[in-house]
C-alpha positions in Angstrom: -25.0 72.6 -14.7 -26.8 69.9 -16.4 -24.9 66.8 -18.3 -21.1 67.7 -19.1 -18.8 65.0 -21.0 -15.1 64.8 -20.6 -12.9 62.7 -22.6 -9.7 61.2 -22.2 -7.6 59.3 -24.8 -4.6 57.7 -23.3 -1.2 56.2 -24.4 1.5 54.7 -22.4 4.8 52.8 -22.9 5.1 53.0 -26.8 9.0 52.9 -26.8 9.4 54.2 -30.0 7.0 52.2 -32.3 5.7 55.1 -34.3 5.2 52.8 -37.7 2.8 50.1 -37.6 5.1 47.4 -37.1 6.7 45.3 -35.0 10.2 45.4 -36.6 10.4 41.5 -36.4 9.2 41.6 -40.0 7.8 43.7 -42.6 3.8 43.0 -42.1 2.1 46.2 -41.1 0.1 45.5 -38.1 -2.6 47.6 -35.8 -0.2 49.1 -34.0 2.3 52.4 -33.6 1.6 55.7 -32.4 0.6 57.1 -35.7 -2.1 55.0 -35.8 -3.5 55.8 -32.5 -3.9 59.1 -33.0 -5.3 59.0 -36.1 -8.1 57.9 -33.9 -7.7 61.2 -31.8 -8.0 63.6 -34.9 -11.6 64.7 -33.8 -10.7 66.2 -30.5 -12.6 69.0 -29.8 -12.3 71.6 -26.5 -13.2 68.5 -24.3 -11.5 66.5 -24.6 -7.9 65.6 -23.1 -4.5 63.8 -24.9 -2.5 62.2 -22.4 0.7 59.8 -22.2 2.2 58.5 -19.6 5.7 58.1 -20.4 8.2 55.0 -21.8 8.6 56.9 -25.2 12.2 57.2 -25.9 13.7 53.7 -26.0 12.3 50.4 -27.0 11.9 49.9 -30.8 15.0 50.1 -33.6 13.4 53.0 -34.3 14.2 54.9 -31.4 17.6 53.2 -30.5 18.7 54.6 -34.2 17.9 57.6 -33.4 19.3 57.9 -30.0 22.9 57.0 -31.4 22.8 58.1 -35.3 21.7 61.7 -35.3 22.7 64.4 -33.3 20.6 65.9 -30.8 19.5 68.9 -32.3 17.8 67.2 -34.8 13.7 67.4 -34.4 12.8 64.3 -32.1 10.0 62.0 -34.0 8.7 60.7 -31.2 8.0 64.3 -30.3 7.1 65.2 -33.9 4.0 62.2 -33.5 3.0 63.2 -30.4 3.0 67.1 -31.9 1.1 65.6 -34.5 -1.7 64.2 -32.2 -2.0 66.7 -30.4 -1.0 65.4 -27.3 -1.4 68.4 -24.2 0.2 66.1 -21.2 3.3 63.7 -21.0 4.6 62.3 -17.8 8.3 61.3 -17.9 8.8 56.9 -18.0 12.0 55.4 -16.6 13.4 54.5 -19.8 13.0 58.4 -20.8 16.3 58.8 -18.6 18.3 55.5 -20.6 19.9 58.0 -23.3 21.2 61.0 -21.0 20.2 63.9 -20.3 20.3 65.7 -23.6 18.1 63.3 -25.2 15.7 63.9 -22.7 16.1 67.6 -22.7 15.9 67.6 -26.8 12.4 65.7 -26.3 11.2 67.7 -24.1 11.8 70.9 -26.0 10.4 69.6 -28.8 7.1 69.0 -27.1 3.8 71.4 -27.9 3.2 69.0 -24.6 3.2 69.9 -21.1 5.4 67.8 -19.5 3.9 66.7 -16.0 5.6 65.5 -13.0 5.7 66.0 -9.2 8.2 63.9 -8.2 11.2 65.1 -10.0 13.2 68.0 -10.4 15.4 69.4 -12.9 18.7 71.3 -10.6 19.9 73.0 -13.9 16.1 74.5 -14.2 16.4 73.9 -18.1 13.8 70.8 -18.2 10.3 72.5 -16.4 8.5 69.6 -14.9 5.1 70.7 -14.1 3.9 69.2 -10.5 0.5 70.0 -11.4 -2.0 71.8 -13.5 -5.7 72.8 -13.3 -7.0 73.2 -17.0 -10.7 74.0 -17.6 -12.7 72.8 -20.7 -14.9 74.2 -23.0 -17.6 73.6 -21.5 -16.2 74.9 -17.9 -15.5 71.4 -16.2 -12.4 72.5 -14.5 -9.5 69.1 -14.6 -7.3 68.9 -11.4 -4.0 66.8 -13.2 -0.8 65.5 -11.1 1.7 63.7 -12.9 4.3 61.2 -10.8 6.9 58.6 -11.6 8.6 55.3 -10.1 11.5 56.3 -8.0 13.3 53.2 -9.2 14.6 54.8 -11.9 18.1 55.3 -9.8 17.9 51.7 -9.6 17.9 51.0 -12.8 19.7 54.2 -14.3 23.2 55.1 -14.8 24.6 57.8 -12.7 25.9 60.3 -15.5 22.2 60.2 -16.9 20.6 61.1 -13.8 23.3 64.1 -12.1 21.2 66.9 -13.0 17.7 65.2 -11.0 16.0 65.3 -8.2 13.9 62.0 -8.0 11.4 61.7 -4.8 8.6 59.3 -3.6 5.9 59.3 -5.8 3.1 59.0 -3.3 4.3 61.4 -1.2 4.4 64.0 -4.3 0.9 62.5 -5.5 -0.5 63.2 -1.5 0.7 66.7 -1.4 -0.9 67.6 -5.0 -4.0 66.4 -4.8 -4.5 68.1 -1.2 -3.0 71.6 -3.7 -5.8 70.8 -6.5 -8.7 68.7 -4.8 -10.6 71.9 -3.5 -10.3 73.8 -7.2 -11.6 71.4 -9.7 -14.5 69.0 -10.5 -12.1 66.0 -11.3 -9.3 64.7 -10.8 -6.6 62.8 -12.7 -3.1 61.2 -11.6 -0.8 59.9 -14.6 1.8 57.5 -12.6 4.3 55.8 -14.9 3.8 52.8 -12.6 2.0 49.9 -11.8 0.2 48.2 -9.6 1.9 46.3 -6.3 -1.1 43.9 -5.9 -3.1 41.4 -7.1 -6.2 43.6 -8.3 -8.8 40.9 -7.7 -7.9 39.4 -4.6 -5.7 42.5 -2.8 -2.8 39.8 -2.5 0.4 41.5 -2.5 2.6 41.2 -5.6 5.4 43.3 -5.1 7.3 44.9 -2.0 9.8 46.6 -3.1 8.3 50.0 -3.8 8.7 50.3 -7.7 5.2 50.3 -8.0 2.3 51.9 -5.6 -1.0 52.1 -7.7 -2.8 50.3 -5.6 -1.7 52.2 -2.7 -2.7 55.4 -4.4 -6.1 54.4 -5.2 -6.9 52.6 -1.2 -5.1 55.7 0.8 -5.9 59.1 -1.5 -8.7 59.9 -3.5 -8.4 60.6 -7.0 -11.4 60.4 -9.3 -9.1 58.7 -12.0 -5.5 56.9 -11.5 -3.7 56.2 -14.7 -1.1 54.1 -14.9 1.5 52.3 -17.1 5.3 50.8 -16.6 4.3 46.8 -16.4 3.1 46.8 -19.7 -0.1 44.7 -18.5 -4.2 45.2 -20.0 -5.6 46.3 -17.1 -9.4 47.5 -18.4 -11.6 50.1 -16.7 -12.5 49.2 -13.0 -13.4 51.2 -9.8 -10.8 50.3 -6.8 -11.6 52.2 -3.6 -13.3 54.8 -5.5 -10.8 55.7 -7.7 -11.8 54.6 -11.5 -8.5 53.0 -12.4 -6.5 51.1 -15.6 -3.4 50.4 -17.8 -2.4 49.5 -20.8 -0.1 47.2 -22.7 3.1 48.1 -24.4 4.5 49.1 -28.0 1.4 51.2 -28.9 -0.6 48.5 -29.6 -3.8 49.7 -27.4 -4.8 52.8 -26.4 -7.5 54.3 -24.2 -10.5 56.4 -24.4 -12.0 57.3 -21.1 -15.4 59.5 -20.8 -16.2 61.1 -17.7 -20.0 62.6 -17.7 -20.6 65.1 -14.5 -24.3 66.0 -14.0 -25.7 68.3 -10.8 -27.8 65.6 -9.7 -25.7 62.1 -9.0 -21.8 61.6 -8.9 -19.4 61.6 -12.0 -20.1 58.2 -14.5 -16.7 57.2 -15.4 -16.4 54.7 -18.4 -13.3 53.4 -20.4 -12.6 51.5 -23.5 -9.3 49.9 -24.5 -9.3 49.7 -28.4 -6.5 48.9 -30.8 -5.7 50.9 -33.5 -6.6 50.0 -36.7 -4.9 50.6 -39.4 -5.2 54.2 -40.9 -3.1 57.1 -40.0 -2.6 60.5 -41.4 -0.7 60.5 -44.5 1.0 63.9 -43.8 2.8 63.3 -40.7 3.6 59.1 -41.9 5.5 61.0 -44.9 7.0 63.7 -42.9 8.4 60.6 -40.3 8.9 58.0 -42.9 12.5 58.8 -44.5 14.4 57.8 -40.6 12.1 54.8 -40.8 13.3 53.4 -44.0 17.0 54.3 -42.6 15.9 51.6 -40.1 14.8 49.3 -41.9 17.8 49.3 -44.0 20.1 49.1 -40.9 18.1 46.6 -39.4 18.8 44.5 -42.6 22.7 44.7 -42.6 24.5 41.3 -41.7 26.7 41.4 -39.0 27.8 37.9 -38.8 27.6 34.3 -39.1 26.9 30.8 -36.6 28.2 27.4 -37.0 24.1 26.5 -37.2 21.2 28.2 -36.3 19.8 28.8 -32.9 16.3 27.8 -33.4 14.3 28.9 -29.8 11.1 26.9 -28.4 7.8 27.9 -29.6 6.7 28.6 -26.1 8.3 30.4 -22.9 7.6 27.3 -20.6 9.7 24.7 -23.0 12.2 28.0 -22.9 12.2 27.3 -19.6 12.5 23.7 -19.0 14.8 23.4 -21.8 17.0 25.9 -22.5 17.2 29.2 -25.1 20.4 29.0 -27.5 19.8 32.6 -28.0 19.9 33.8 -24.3 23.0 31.2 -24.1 24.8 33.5 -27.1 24.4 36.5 -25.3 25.7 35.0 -21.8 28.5 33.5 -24.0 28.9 37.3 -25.2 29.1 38.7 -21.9 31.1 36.0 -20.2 34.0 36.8 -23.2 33.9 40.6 -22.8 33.6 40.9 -18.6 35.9 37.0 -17.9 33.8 36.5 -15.0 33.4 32.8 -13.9 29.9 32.4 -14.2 26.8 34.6 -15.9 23.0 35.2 -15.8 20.7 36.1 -18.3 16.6 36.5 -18.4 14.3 34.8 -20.7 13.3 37.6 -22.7 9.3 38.2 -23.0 9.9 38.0 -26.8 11.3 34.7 -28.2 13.6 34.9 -31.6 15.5 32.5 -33.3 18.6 33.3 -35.3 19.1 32.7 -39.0 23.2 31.1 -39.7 23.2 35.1 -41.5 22.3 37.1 -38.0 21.7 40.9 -38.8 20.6 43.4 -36.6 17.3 43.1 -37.3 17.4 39.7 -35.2 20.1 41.0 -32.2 18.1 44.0 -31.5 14.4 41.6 -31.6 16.3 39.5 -29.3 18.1 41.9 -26.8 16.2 45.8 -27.0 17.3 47.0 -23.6 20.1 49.3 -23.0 21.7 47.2 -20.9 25.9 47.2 -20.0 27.9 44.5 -18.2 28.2 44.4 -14.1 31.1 41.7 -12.2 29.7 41.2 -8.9 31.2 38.3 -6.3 28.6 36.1 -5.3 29.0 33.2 -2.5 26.9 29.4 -2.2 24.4 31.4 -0.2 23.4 33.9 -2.8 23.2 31.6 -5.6 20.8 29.6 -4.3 18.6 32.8 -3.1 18.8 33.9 -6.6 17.9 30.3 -7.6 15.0 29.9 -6.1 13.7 33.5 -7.2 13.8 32.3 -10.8 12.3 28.7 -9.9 9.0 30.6 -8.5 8.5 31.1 -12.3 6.7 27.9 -12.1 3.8 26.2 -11.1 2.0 22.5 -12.0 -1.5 22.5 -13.2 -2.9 18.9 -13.3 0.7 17.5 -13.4 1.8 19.9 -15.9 4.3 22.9 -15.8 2.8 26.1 -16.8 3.6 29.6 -15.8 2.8 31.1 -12.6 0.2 33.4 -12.3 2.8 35.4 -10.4 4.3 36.0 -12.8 2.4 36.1 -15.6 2.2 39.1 -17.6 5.5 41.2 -16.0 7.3 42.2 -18.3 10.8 40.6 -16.4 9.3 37.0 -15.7 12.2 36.9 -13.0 13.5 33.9 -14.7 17.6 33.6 -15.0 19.3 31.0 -16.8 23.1 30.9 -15.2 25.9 29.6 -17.5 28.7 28.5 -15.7 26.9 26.1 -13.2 25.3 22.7 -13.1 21.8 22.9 -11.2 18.1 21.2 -10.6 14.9 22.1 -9.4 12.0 20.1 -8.2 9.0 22.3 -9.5 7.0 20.3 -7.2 8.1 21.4 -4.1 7.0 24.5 -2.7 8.7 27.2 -4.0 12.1 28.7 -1.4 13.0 24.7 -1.6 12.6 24.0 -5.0 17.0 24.0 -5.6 18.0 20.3 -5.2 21.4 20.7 -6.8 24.1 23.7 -7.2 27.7 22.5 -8.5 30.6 24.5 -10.2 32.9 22.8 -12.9 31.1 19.4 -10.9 32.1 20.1 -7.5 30.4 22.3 -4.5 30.9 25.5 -4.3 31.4 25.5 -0.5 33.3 28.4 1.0 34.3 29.2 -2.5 33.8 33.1 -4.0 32.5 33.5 -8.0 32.5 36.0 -10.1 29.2 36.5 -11.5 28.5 38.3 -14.8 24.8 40.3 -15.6 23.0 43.0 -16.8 23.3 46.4 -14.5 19.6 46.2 -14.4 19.4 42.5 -12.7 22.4 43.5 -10.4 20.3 46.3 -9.2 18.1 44.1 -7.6 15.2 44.3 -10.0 12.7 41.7 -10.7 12.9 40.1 -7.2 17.0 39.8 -7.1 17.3 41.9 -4.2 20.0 39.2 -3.2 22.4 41.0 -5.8 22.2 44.4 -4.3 24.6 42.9 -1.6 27.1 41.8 -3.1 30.7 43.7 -3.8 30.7 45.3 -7.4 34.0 43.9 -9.1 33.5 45.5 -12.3 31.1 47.8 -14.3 31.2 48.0 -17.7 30.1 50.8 -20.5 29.2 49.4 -23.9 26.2 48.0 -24.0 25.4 44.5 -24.3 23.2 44.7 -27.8 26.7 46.7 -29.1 29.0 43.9 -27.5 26.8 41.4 -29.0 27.3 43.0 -32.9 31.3 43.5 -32.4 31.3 39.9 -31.2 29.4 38.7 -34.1 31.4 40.8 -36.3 35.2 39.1 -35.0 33.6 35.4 -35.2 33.7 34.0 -38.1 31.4 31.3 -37.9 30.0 32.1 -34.3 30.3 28.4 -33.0 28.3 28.5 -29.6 30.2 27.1 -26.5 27.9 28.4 -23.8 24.5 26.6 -22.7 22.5 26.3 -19.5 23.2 23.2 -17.6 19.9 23.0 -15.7 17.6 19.8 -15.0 13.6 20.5 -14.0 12.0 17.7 -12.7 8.2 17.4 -10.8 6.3 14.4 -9.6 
């Protein structure tokens, strides 16, 4: 058959960033899915535009559009990924956060073909497609199974999810491959998830299930795995045969991937992650550009005022060590709205200060997740389990805290500040007995029940909080906290901030 090139260009987890920018500012940057498939604009009948999911929420751009216009209105996320010709999507677990008529809307507004094996539609009216077999121009004949985490009821609320079927991905990904490996020259899975160990060592990383690539690429036998979901650069690399990679978040990287299949030796399989740039196509920027400067105006309102700034550290280890006014405000927020005794909050992967004028701009840089309020009853016992989870964020290098390699790069560090209690940790003690102290209003807690206010995604056990899952549900709440946070700036006039972590880090 002589030498036959395939090329892939690939895009995961762009929540929304269409525009070259990063919304923290107004500096364009190389970045947003315009620009990336500017660089796809000379695909030819070889060649293969694929995504693999995280599109719908993430940027002011997409939470504006999720609650300002209706949902017949032409999707722009869809309308870019129309644009660049994109011929495969695989659903993301943030694709689910804004109901089901978001999803559908998307979805039918896709020249895409939206790939999935592990979940099913029961109304029949969204058509995931288990698997395809596509041949190119020049005949090489592409064997393509889509799959995604079955966290997502996990994470998901359960009006947004009624009308779905969601099953184990590796199962689905087995069963494809064994309908498609006999009837095509390669291979590809698209898995909107990660990667459950350490990719240089084989250490395990993660047990609880949400992700399985490496799994996938030890026990079947795909030619190429694709993945996305923890947002991490993962570049080009051959793991038990199975040419694997991922990419990080917010359009800011994509992937090309060439595949050359000759008679004589196996198929070559190369990749490059590039950024970028910074041209895109001036038709479809224009068509797409009147929603963004809506955005940019609403980002801009003022919402409300503080006492003094909250000014955060420049770093996410003095974060650590020493507090984050900002992720105080939003525990102070959620402790107001829910009256629970106590709260816990994450430090966020992206640190922002507020001004003394906060607009939206700054409460949706800070807090981006559609997130609501759960009241669960916590004893001694699961404190300090839940403790000790976030004191693994650390580790000492030559005497000096840093972050754990553990982890390092996630895109939940796993790291909770509590208001409400008075704690310690000894970072130099192994971690599971790093808690040296646990009081509440200076006393021990003792036989004593709390109620314990967080995010539904923490009290579903994610990021290593499996502690949470446990406990008795008080209280659920349906506005979510970014919304909270606005009508709570709004009513205070100056915000004076009352909440801040008590908690002491020593090492020796």
């Amino acid at each position: 058959m002589g030498k036959k090139l395939l090329k892939i260009f690939y895009t995961s987890d762009t929540h929304g960033f269409l525009f070259p920018t990063n919304y923290l500012d107004s500096t364009e940057r190389q970045m947003g899915v315009l620009n990336c498939i500017y660089n796809f604009r000379k695909k030819d009948g070889n060649t293969l535009i694929i995504d693999g999911g995280d599109t719908l929420q993430g940027s002011p751009l997409a939470k504006f559009y999720a609650e300002q216009s209706v949902a017949d209105s032409p999707n722009p996320m869809a309308e870019a990924f129309n644009a660049g010709k994109v011929d495969y999507v695989v659903p993301g677990n943030h694709d689910f956060n804004y109901g089901y008529d978001m999803l559908f809307n998307y979805f039918d507004s896709l020249k895409a073909k939206y790939l999935c094996a592990n979940i099913r539609d029961k109304t029949g009216k969204i058509e995931f497609i288990p698997n395809e077999i596509c041949t190119l121009e020049n005949g090489i004949k592409i064997g393509l199974v889509g799959i995604t985490t079955d966290y997502i009821p996990y994470w998901e609320k359960e009006e947004n999810l009624r009308n779905f079927v969601i099953n184990d991905p590796f199962v689905a990904a087995k069963e494809e491959l064994k309908a498609i490996r006999d009837k095509c020259d390669v291979t590809i899975c698209v898995y909107h998830g990660g990667f459950e160990n350490n990719l240089e060592t084989g250490d395990i990383i993660e047990t609880h299930g949400e992700n399985a690539g490496y799994r996938i690429c030890k026990e079947l036998s795909f030619d190429i795995l694709l993945t996305s979901h923890q947002h991490r650069e993962v570049s080009g690399r051959t793991l038990f045969g199975t040419y694997t990679m991922q990419l990080p978040a917010h359009a800011r990287k994509y992937a090309e991937v060439t595949v050359e299949l000759s008679e004589s030796r196996p198929a070559t399989i190369s990749s490059e992650i590039r950024a970028p740039g910074t041209r895109y196509d001036a038709a479809i920027y224009d068509a797409l550009r009147p929603v963004e400067d809506e955005v940019q105006k609403w980002l801009d309102t003022q919402v409300g005022e503080l006492s003094s700034p909250m000014i955060v550290a420049d770093n996410h280890i003095d974060a650590a060590l020493h507090g984050d006014p900002v992720t105080d405000f939003f525990m102070q927020v959620m402790l107001e709205f829910s009256k629970a005794d106590i709260c816990c909050e994450n430090l966020k992967s992206t640190l922002v200060s507020f001004n003394e004028s906060v607009t939206i701009r700054e409460v949706l840089a800070a807090y981006p997740f559609p997130c609501s309020i759960v009241v669960i009853e916590v004893d001694e016992a699961t404190l300090k389990t839940a403790l000790e989870r976030g004191a693994e964020f650390f580790d000492l290098k030559d005497g000096v805290p840093t972050i754990s390699e553990r982890v390092l790069g996630k895109k939940d560090f796993g790291y909770d500040f509590v208001a409400g209690l008075e704690y310690s940790f000894d970072i130099s003690r192994p971690t599971g007995s790093r808690v040296l102290s646990l009081f509440y209003k200076g006393e021990p807690i003792g036989d004593k029940k709390l109620t314990m206010a967080m995010s539904d995604y923490r009290a579903s056990g994610a990021g290593g909080y499996d502690c949470y899952k446990k406990c008795r549900v008080i209280k659920r709440h349906s506005e979510d906290i970014f919304t909270l946070a606005i009508q709570y700036l709004q009513t205070q006039k100056p915000v004076v901030q009352t909440v801040k972590t008590n908690v002491s880090v020593t090492w020796q």
